[in-house]
C-alpha positions as a Markdown table, in Angstrom:
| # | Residue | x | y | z |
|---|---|---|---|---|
| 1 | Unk | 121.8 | 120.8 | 109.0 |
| 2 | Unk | 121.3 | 117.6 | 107.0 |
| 3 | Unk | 120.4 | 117.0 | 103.3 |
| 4 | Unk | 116.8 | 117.9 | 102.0 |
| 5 | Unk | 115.0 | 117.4 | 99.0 |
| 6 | Unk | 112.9 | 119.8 | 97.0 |
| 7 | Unk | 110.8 | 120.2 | 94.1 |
| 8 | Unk | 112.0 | 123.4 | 92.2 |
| 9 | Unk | 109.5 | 122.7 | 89.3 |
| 10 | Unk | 107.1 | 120.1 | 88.4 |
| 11 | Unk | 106.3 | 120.3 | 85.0 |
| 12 | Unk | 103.0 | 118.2 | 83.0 |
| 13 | Unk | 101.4 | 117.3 | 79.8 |
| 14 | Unk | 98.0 | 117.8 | 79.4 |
| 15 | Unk | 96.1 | 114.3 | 79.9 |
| 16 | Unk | 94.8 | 113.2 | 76.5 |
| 17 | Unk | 91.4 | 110.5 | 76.5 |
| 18 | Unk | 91.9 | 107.6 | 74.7 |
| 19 | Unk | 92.1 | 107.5 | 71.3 |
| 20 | Unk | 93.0 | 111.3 | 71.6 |
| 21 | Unk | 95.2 | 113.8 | 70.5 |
| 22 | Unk | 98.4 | 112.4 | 72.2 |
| 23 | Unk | 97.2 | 108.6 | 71.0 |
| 24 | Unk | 100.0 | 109.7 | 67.9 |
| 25 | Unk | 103.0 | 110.3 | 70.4 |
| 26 | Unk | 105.1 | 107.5 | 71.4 |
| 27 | Unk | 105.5 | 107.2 | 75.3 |
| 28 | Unk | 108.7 | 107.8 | 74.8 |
| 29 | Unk | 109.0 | 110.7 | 72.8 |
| 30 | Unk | 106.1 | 112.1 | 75.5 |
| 31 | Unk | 108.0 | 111.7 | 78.1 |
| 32 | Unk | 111.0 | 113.1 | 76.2 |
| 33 | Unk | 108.8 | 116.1 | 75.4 |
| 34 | Unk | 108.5 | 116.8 | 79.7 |
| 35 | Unk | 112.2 | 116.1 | 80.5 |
| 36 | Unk | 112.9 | 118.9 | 77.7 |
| 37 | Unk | 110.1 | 121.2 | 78.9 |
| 38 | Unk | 111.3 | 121.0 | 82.5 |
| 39 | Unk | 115.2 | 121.7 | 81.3 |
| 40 | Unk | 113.9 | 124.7 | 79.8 |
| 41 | Unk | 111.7 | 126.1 | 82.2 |
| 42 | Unk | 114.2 | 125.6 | 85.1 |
| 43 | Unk | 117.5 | 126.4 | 82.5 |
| 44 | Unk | 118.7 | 122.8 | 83.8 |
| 45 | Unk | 121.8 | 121.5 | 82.3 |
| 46 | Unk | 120.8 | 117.9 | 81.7 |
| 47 | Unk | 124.6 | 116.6 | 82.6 |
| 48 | Unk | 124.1 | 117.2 | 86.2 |
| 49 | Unk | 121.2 | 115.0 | 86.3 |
| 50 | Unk | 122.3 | 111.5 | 87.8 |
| 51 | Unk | 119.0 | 109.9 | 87.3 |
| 52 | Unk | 115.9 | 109.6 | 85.6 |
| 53 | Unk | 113.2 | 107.7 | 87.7 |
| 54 | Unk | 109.9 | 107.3 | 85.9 |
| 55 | Unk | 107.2 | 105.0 | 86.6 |
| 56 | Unk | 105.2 | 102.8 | 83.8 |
| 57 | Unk | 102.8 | 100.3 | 84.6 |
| 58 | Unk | 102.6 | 98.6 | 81.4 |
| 59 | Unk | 106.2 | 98.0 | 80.5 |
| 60 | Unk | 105.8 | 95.9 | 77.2 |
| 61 | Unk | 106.2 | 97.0 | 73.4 |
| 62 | Unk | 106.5 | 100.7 | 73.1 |
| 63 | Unk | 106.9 | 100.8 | 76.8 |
| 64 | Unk | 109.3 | 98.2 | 77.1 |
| 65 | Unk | 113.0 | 98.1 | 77.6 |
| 66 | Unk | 113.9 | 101.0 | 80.2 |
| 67 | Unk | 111.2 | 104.1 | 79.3 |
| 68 | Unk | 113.2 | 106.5 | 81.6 |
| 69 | Unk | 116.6 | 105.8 | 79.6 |
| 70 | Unk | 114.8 | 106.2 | 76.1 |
| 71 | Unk | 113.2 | 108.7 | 77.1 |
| 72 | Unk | 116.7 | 111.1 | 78.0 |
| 73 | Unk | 118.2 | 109.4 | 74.8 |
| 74 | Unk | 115.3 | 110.9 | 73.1 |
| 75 | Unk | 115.1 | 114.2 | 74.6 |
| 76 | Unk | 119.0 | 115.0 | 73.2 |
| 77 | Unk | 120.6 | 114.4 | 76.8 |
| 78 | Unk | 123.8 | 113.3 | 77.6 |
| 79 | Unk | 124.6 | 109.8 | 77.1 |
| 80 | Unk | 126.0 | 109.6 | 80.5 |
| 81 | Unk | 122.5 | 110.1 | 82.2 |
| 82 | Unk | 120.8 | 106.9 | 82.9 |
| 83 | Unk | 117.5 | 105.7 | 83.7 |
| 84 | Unk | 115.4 | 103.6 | 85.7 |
| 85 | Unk | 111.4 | 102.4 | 85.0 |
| 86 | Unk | 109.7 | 101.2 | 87.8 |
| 87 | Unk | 106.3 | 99.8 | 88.8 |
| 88 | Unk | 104.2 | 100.3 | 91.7 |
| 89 | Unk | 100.9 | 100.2 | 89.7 |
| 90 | Unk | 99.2 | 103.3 | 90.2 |
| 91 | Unk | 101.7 | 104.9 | 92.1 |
| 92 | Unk | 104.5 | 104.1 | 90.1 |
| 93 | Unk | 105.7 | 107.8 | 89.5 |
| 94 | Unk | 104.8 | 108.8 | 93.2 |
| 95 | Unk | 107.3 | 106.4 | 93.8 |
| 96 | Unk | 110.1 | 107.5 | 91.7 |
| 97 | Unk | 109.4 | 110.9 | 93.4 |
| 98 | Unk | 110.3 | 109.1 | 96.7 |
| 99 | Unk | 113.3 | 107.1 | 95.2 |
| 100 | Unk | 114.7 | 110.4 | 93.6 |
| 101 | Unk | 114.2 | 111.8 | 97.3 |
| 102 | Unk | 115.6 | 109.3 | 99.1 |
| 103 | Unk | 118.6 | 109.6 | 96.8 |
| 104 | Unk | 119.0 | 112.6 | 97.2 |
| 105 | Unk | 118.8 | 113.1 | 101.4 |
| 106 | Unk | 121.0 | 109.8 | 101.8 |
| 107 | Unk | 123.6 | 111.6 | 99.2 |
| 108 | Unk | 123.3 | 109.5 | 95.9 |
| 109 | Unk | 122.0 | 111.9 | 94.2 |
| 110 | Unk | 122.7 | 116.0 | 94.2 |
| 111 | Unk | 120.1 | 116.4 | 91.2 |
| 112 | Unk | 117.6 | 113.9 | 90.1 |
| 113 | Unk | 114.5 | 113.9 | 87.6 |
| 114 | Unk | 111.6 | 111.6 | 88.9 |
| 115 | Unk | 107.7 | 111.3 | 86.8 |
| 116 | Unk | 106.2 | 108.6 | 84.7 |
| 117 | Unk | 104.6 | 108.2 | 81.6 |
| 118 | Unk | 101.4 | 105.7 | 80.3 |
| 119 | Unk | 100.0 | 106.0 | 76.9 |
| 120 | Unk | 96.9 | 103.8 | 77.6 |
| 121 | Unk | 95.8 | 104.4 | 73.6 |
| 122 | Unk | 98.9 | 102.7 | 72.1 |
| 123 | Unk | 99.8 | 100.2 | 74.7 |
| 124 | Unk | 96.1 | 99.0 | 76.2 |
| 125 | Unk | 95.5 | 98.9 | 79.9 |
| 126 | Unk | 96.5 | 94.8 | 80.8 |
| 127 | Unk | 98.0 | 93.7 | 78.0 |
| 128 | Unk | 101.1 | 92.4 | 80.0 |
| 129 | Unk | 98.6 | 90.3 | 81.6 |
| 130 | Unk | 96.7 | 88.8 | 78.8 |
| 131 | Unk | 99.6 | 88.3 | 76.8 |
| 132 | Unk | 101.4 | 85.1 | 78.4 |
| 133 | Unk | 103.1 | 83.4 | 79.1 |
| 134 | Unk | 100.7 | 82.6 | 82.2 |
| 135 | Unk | 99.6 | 84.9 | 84.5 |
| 136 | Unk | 100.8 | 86.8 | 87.2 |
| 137 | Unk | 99.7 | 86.3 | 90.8 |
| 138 | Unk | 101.2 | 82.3 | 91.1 |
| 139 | Unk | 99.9 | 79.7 | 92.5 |
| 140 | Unk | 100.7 | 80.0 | 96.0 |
| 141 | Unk | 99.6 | 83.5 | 95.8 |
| 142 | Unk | 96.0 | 82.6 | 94.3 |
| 143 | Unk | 96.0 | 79.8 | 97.4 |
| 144 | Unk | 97.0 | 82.5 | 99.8 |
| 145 | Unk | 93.8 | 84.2 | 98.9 |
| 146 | Unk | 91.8 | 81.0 | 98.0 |
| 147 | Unk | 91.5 | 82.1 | 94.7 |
| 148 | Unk | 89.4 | 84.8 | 95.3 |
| 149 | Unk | 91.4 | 87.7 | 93.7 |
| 150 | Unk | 89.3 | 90.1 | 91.6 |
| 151 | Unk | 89.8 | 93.0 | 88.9 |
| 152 | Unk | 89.8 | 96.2 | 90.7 |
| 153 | Unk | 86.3 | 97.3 | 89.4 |
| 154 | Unk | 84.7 | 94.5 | 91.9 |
| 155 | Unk | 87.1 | 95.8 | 94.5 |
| 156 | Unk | 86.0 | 99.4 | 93.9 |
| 157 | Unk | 81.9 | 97.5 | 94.4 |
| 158 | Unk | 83.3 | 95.9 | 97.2 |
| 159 | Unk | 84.8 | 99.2 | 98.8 |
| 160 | Unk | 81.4 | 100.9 | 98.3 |
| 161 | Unk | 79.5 | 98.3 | 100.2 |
| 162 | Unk | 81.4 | 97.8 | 103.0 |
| 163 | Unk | 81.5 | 101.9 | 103.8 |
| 164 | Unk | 77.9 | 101.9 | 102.5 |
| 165 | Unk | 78.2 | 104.3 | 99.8 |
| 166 | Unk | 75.4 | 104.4 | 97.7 |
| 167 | Unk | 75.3 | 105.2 | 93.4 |
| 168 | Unk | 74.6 | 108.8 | 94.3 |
| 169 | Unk | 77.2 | 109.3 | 96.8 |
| 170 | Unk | 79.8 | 107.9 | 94.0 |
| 171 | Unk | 77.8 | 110.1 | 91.1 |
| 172 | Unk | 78.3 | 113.3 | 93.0 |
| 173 | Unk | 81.9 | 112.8 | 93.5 |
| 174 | Unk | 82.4 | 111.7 | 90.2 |
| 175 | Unk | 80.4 | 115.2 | 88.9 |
| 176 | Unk | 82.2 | 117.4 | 91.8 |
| 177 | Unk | 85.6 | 116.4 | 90.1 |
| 178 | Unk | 84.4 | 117.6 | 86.6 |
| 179 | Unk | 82.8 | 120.4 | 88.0 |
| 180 | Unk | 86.3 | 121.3 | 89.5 |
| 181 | Unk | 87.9 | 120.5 | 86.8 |
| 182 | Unk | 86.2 | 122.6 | 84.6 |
| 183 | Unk | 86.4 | 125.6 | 86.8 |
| 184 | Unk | 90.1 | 125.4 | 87.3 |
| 185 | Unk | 90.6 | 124.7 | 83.3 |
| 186 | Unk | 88.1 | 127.8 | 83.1 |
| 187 | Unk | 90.5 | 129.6 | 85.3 |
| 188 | Unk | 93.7 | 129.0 | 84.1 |
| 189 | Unk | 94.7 | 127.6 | 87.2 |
| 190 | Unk | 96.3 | 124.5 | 85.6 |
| 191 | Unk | 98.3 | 126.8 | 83.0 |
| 192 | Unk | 101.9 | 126.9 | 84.9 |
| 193 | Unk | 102.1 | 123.6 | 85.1 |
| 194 | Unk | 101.0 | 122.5 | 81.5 |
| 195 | Unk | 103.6 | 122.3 | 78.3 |
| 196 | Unk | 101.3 | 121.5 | 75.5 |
| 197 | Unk | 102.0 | 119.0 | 73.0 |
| 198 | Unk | 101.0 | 120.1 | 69.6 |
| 199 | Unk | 98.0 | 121.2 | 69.4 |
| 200 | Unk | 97.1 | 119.7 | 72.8 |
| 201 | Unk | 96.9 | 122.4 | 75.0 |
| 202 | Unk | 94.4 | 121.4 | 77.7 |
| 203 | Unk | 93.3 | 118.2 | 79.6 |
| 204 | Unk | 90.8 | 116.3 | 77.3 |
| 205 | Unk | 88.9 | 114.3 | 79.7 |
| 206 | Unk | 87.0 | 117.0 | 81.4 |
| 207 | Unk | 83.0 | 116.7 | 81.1 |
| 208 | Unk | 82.0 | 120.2 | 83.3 |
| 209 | Unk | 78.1 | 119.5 | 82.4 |
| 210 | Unk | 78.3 | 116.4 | 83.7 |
| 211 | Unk | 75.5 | 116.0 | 86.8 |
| 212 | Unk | 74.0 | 113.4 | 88.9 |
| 213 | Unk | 71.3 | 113.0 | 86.7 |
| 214 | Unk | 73.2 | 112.4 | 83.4 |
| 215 | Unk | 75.8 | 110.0 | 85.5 |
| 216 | Unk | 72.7 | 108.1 | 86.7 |
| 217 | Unk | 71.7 | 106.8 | 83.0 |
| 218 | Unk | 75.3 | 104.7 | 83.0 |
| 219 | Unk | 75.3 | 100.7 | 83.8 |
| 220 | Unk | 77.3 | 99.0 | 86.2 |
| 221 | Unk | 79.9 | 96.7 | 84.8 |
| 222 | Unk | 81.3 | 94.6 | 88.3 |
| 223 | Unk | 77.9 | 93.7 | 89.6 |
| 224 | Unk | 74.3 | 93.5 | 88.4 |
| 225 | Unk | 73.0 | 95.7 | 90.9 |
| 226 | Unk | 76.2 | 97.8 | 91.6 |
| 227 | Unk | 77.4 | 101.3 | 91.9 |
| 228 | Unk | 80.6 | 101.2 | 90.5 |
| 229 | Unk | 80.2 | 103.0 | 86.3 |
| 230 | Unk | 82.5 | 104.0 | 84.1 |
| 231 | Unk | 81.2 | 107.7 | 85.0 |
| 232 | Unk | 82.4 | 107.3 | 88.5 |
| 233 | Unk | 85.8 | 105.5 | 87.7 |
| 234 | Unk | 89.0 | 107.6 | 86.2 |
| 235 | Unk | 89.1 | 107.6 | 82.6 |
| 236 | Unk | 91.7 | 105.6 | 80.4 |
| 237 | Unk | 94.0 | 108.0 | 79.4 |
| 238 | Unk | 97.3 | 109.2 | 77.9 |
| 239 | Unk | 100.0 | 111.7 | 79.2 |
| 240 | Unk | 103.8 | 112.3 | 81.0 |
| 241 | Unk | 104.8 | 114.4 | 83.9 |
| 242 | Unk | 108.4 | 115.2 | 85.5 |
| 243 | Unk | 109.7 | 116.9 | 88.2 |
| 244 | Unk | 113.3 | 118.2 | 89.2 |
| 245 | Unk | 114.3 | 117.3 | 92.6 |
| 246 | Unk | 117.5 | 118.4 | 94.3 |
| 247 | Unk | 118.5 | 119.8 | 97.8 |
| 248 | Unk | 117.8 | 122.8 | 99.2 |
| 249 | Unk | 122.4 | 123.9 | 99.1 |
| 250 | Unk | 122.4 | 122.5 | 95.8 |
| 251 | Unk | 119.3 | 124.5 | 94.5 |
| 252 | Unk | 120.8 | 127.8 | 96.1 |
| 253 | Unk | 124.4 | 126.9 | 94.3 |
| 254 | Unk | 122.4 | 126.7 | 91.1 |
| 255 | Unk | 120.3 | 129.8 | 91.4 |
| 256 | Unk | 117.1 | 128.2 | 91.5 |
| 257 | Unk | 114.3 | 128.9 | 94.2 |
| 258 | Unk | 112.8 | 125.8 | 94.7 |
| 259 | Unk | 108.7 | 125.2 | 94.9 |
| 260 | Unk | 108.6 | 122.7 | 97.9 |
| 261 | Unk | 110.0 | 120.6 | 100.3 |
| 262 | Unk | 109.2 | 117.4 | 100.3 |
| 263 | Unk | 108.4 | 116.6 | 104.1 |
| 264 | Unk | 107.0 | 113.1 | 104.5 |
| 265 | Unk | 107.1 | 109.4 | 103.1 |
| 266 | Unk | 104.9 | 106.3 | 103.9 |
| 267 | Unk | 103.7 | 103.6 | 102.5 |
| 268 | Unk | 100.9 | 101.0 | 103.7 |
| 269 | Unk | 99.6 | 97.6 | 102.4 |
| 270 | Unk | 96.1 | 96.2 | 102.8 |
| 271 | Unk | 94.9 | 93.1 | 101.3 |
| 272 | Unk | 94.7 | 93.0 | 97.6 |
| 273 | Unk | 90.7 | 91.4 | 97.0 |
| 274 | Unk | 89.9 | 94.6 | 98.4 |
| 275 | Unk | 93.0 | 96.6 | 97.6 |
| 276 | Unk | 91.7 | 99.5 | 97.0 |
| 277 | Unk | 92.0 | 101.3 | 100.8 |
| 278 | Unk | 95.3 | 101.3 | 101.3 |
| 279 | Unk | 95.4 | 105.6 | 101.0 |
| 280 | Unk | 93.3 | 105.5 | 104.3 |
| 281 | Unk | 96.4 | 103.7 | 106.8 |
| 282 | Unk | 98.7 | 105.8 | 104.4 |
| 283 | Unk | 97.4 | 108.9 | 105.2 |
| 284 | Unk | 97.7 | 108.1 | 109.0 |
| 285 | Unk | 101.5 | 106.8 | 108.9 |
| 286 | Unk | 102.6 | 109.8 | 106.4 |
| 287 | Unk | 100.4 | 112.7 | 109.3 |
| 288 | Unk | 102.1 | 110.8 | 112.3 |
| 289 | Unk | 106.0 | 110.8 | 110.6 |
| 290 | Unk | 105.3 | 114.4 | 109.8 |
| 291 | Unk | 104.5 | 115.7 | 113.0 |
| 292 | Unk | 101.0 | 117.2 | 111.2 |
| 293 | Unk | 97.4 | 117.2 | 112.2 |
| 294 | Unk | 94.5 | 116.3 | 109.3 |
| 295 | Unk | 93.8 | 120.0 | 109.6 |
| 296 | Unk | 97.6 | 121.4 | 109.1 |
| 297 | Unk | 96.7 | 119.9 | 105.5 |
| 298 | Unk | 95.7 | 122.8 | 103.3 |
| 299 | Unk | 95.2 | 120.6 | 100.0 |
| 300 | Unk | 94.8 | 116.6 | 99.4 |
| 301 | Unk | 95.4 | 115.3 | 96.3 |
| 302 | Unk | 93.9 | 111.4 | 96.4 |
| 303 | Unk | 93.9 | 109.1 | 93.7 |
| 304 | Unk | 90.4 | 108.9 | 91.7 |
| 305 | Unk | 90.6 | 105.5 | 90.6 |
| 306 | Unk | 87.1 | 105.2 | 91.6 |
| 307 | Unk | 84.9 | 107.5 | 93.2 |
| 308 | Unk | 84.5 | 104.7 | 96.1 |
| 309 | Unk | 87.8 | 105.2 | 97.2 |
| 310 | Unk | 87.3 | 109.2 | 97.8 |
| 311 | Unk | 84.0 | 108.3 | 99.9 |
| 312 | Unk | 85.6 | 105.7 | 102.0 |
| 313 | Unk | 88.7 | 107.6 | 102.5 |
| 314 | Unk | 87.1 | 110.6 | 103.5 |
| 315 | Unk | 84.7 | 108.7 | 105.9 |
| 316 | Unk | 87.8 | 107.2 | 107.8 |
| 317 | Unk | 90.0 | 110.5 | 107.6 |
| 318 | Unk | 87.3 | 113.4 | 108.4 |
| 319 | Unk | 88.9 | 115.4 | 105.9 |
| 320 | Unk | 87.2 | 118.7 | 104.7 |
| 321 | Unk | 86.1 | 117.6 | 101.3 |
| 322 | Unk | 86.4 | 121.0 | 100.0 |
| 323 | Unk | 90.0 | 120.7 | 100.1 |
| 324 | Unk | 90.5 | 117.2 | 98.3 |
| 325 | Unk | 90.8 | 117.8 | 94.9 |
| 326 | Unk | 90.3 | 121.2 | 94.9 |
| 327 | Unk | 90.9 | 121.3 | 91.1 |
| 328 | Unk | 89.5 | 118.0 | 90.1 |
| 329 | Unk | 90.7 | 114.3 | 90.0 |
| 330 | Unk | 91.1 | 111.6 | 87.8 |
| 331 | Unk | 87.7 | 111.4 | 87.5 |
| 332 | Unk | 87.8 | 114.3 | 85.2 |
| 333 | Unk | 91.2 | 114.9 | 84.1 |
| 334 | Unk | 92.4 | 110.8 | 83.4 |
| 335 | Unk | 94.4 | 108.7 | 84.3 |
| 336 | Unk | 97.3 | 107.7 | 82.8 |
| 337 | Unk | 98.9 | 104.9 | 85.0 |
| 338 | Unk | 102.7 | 105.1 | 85.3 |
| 339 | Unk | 102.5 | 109.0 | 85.1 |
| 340 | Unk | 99.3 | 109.9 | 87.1 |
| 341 | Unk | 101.9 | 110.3 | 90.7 |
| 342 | Unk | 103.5 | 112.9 | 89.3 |
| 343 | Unk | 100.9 | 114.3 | 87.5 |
| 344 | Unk | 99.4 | 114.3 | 91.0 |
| 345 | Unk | 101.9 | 116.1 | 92.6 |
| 346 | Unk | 102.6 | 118.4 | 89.7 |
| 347 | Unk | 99.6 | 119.8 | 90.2 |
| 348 | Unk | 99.6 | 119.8 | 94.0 |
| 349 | Unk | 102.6 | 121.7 | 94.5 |
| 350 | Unk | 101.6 | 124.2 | 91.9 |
| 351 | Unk | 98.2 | 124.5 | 93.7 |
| 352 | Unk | 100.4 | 124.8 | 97.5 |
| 353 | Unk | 101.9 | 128.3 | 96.1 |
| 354 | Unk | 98.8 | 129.4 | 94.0 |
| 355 | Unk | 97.1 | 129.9 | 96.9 |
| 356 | Unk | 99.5 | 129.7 | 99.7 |
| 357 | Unk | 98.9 | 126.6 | 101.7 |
| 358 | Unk | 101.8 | 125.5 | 104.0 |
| 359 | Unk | 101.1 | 121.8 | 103.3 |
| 360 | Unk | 100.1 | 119.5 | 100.7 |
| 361 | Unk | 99.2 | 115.6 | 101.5 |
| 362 | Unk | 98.9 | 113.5 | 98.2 |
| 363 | Unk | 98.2 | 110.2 | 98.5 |
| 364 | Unk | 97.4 | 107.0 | 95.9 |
| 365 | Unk | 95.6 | 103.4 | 96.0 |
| 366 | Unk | 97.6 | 100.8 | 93.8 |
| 367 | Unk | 97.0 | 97.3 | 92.6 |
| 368 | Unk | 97.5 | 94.5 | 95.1 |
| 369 | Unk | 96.5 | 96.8 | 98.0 |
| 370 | Unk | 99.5 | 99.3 | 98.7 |
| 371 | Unk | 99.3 | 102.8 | 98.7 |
| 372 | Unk | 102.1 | 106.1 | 99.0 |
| 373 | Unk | 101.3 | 108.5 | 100.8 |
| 374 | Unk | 103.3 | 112.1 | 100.7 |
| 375 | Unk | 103.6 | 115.4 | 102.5 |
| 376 | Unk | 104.9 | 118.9 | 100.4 |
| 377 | Unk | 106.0 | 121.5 | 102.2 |
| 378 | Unk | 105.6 | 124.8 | 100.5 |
| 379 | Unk | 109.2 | 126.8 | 100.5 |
């Protein structure tokens, strides 16, 4: 039998709103708070971890200069465990999750620690951007697209009229995810997979009253005579999430009875003026490498950037929508950029052996139009 990677605990902060009660915690020592958290629920020994794979979209200032090395300085690890920060927008930490898999199947790796961090309070959504020297997309980038490139808020407009989703299509999604998110908080269904920080102790962002009606009262930003509010778009947010990842011989040496498998891998690209569909061709490549039907799926956890991208992605896939973010998205609980992939999948593969599902398909749009796309098999 060949090498396999699993998730033998995924382990998260609660998600703080801006300006919140983790706005006072350096990204650093945040994500040094999960890396401890997860050695101490699992009784890891940090010296067998070979790397640290952490995504961070805004990588400047407190988030500058290698997060995911800082970050295991901070936590009291061994020197000799190193780091890498990456950036795939949005999906960043989805994406060290696949790295630290990949590594670990193809033999790099026999233990690895993948998640992400984003503290949108202390370094501000952009500011990598608007700080120089120039700007990012280039010249023959811009011609490419004949200048025509847009801030994701338009793209999320322009999703919305092309699968003819109207303001209260978007509103009810956006109050279905607080709705959940309330419920599961309610429930204590999000409590194995929290470590609290401080006196932070749940997710901040959560507005369970929230309605269509009340949701209807908010302007639209991207177009006059949108759709697209800040009610129906994931909330700027704050918050870390980590997740140890080894093989399924290695786990067994160790004494540890891992949560999940991790199954399936894609990626997809679409172009990046309306970027944000990328999770629907995803979705299709991950199902066909995994040998699975839509309905083998028993949970979906898909990116809320904006609630356009749930009502165009579930009008392509078919999906049962009461299994997509059965406990909420990022509508409700936030978004913190660089750590929202494994958030994601912290609390998917939680959910998979609350309530028994075999499968688990996350899946997450990203700027400039790409999306992962990931299958958990429940152990």
């Amino acid at each position: 039998m060949g090498r396999d990677a699993v998730i033998v605990d995924a382990v998260r902060t609660p998600v703080g709103k801006r300006g919140g009660g983790l706005a006072g915690v350096h990204p650093v020592d945040l994500s040094a708070h999960v890396l401890e958290a997860l050695a101490q629920r699992t009784g890891l020994d940090p010296a067998l971890v070979e790397d640290v794979i952490w995504g961070c979209v805004s990588q400047t200032g407190e988030q500058a200069v290698n997060v995911a090395r800082n970050a295991a300085l901070a936590a009291g690890w061994p020197e000799d465990v190193v780091g890498v920060t990456i950036d795939r927008q949005c999906g960043s930490s989805q994406q060290a999750v696949h790295f630290a898999a990949a590594g670990v199947i193809s033999g790099q790796y026999d233990v690895a620690v993948a998640g992400g961090v984003e503290s949108m309070s202390r370094v501000p959504m952009l500011c990598t951007v608007t700080q120089g020297p120039g700007l990012p997309f280039g010249p023959r980038m811009s011609e490419r697209y004949d200048n025509a490139l847009v801030p994701q808020g338009t793209s999320a407009e322009l999703v919305a009229a092309r699968w003819g989703l109207s303001r209260t299509a978007l509103d009810e999604i956006a109050a279905r995810s607080h709705e959940r998110a309330g419920a599961a908080t309610e429930n204590g269904a999000f409590l194995g997979q929290l470590t609290p920080v401080g006196d932070v102790k749940a997710d901040e962002g959560i507005r369970a009253g929230s309605t269509v009606e009340t949701l209807a009262g908010l302007r639209t930003p991207f177009a006059q005579d949108g759709v697209v509010t800040a009610g129906n778009s994931s909330q700027i947010s704050d918050g870390a999430a980590a997740l140890l990842i080894t093989t399924s011989e290695r786990a067994r040496e160790l004494g540890w009875t891992p949560l999940a498998r991790l199954h399936s891998f894609a990626t997809a690209g679409v172009d990046p003026i309306t970027m944000l569909t990328a999770p629907i061709p995803a979705t299709a490549r991950v199902l066909a490498r995994a040998g699975l039907a839509l309905d083998e799926i028993g949970a979906f956890e898909v990116s809320e950037a904006f609630a356009s991208v749930i009502g165009a992605w579930l009008a392509e896939t078919g999906a049962d929508v009461e299994r997509v973010n059965p406990l909420g998205g990022a509508i409700a609980l936030g978004h913190p950029l660089g750590g929202s992939g494994a958030r994601l999948m912290t609390t998917l593969v939680h959910h998979l052996c609350d309530e028994g599902h075999r499968y688990g398909l996350q899946t997450m749009c990203e700027g400039g139009g790409m999306a992962n796309a990931t299958v958990l098999e429940r152990l």
